[in-house]
N, C-alpha and C positions, 0 to 999 in steps of 0.2 A: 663239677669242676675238678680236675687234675691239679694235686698239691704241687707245692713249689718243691722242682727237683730237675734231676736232670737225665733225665730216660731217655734211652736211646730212640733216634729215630726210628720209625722203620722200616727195615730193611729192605724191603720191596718196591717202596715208595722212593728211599734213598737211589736206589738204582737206577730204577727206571727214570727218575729226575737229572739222573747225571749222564745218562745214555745220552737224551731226548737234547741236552745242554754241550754236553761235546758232538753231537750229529752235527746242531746248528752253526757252533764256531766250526768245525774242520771242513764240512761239506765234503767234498773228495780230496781233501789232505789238507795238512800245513805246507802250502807251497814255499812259503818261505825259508823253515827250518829244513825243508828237504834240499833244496836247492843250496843251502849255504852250511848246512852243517855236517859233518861225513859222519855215516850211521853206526860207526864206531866210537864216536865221541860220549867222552860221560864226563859230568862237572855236581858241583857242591851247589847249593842255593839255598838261601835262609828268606823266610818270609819274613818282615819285621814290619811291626806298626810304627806311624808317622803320630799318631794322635793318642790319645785316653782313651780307655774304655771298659770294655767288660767284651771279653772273650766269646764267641760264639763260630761254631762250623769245623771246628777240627776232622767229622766222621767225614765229612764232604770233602776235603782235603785226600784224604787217603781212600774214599771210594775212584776219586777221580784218577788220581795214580795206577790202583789199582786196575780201571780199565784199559789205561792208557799201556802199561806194564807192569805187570807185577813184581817183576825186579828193582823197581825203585823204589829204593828204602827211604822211610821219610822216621824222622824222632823228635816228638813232641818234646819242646822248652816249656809249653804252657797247656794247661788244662782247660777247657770249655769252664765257664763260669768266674775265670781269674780276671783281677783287675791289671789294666796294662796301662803303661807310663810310655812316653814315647821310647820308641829307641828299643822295646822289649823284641827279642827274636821268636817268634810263635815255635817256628820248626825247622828245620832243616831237611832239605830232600836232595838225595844224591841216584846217580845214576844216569842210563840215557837221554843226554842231553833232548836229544828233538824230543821225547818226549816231558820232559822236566819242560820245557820252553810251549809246547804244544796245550798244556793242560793250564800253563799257568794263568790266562785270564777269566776261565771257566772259575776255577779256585780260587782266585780272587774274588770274584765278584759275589758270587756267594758267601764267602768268608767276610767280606768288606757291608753287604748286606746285614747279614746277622746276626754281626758284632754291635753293629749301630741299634740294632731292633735292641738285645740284650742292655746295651749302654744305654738306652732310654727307659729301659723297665728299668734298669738299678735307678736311674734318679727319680722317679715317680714311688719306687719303694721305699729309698731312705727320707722322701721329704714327709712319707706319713708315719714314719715311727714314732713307736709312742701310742698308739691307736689300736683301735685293733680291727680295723679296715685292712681290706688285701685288695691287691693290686692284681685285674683279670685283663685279660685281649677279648676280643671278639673277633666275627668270622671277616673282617675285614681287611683281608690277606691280598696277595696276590695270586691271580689265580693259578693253580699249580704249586703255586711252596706253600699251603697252609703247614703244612705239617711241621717244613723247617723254621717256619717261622713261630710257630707256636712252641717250637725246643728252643726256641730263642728267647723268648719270653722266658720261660721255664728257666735259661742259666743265667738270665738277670735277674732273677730271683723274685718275680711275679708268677699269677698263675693261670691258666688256661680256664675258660668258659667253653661252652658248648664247642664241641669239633665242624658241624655242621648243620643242617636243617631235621637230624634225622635223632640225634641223643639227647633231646630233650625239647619241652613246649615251650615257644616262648610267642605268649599272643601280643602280637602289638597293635598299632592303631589300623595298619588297612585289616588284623583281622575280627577287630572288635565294627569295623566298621560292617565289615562283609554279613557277619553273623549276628549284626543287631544290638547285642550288650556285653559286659563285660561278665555279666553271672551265665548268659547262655554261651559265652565263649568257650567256661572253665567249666560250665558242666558237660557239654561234648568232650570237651577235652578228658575229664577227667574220668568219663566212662569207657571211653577208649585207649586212654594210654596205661600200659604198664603199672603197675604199683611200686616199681622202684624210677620212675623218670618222675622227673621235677619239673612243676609247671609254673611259669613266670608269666606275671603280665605288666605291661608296660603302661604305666600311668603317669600322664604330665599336669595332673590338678589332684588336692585333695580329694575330693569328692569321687574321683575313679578309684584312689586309695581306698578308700571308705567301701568301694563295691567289689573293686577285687580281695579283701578282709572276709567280705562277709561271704563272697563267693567260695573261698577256700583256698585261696594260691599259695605252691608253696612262698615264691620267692615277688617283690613287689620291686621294679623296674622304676624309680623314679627318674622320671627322664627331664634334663634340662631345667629342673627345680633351682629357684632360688634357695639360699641358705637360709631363710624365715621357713619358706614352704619344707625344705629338709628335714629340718631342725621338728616341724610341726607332725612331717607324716611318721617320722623314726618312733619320735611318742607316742603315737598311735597303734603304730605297728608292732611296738611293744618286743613281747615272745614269739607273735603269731603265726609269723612269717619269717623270711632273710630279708634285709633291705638292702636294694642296691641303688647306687647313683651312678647315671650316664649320662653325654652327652655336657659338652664344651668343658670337657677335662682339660686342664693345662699345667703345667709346672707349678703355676702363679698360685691355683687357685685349689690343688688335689689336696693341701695341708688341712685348710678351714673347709673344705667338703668331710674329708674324715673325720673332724675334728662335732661335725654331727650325731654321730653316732651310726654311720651306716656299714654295713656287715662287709658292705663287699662296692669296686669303685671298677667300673669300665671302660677302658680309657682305649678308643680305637687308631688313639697315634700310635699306638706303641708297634705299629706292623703298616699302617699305611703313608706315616709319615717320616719315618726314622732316617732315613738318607744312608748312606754310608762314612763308613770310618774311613780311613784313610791308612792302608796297608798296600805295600810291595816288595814283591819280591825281586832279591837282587844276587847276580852271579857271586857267591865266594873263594870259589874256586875252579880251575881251569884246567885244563889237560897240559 
């Protein structure tokens, strides 16, 4: 897992995602801003949130400009990872209008996305302080933004699990099913993979606790456990292992899950259900 921080996207990924995202909105132009705005016009515009939250997408902001033209200067008010009250101004972008006007829902929506992701990790991270549970995503992105979404995570101050199917083992139930047991899962497993990747298995009864223990795993997946059964396999698992808890994580209920003793908590709203914040952008100034 990737510590809690805030590392740049990357670059390539970034691009190619904002190309792929102004292709779809422009199509063969903004008919509108060509038609109605003379290609000599330049104005001021401040992005400002309507709602609370925690910051997230500023790099996306300024790649987007940047393809759109690189003459429009944009100046961050707010940092990725800051808390915002309504009414806070994120940035200010000035320059060619149709282009400031052109990019602007691209930018938003992204920005409006990832802030939300971000403002969901912070309250899932401050309801367990006190603990020493950490707050993880899983791969259940949308498909195409894993990456900014998981820097989203990362500036609400949770932390990233597995990136995808390929930096680490994580045997679950179809493939304890497939391969017969949970000790013949990890022992394939563990003759084959790397000695630096980490091998999880996912267990929703004691008793598969008990076999993935003796099997060797690093990390034990307690999924959809009651807080008797938590409370039960953490004892168990002692030193031996990492223990994590997944499945029907909620606001209500992430407190008294940590409050078990488990190492690490995966909570897959924090990327598939987070909605958007409510930010727009509006003209300050005018030719």
């Amino acid at each position: 897992m990737t510590a809690t921080g805030t590392a740049s996207i990357p670059t390539t990924e970034l691009k190619q995602l904002i190309m792929n995202a102004l292709a779809e909105d422009q199509g063969t132009g903004d008919i509108t801003s060509m038609l109605t705005i003379p290609p000599d016009c330049t104005i001021a515009a401040s992005m400002v949130t309507r709602s609370a939250g925690i910051l997230a997408g500023m790099p996306v902001v300024h790649e987007v400009y940047r393809q759109l033209n690189p003459n429009v200067r944009i100046h961050e008010c707010c940092s990725d990872g800051c808390k915002l009250v309504p009414g806070t101004v994120l940035c200010t972008i000035t320059g060619d209008a149709r282009a400031i006007l052109t990019g602007e829902r691209v930018a938003l929506n992204f920005v409006q996305r990832l802030s939300a992701t971000a403002t969901l990790t912070r309250a899932f991270v401050e309801r367990i302080q006190g603990t020493s549970a950490r707050i993880v995503d899983t791969r259940k992105t949308t498909p195409g933004l894993r990456a900014l979404e998981k820097y989203a995570v990362r500036c609400g101050g949770g932390n990233n699990h597995r990136f995808g199917l390929y930096d680490a083992v994580l045997i679950k139930d179809n493939h304890i099913a497939a391969c017969g047991s949970i000790s013949e899962a990890v022992g394939r497993a563990r003759n084959g993979a790397p000695h630096t990747m980490t091998i999880t298995v996912e267990c929703d009864s004691y008793e598969q606790v008990q076999e993935a223990l003796d099997a060797g795993t690093d990390i034990v997946l307690l999924d959809n456990m009651t807080l008797d059964d938590l409370r039960r396999s953490v004892a168990s698992i002692g030193s031996r292992a990492i223990a994590e808890a997944s499945g029907g994580i909620t606001l209500d209920n992430v407190a008294e899950i940590a409050q078990t003793g488990v190492d690490i908590i995966s909570v897959g709203a924090l990327t598939h259900s987070a909605g958007s914040l409510d930010i727009g952008l509006d003209i300050v100034m005018q030719p």
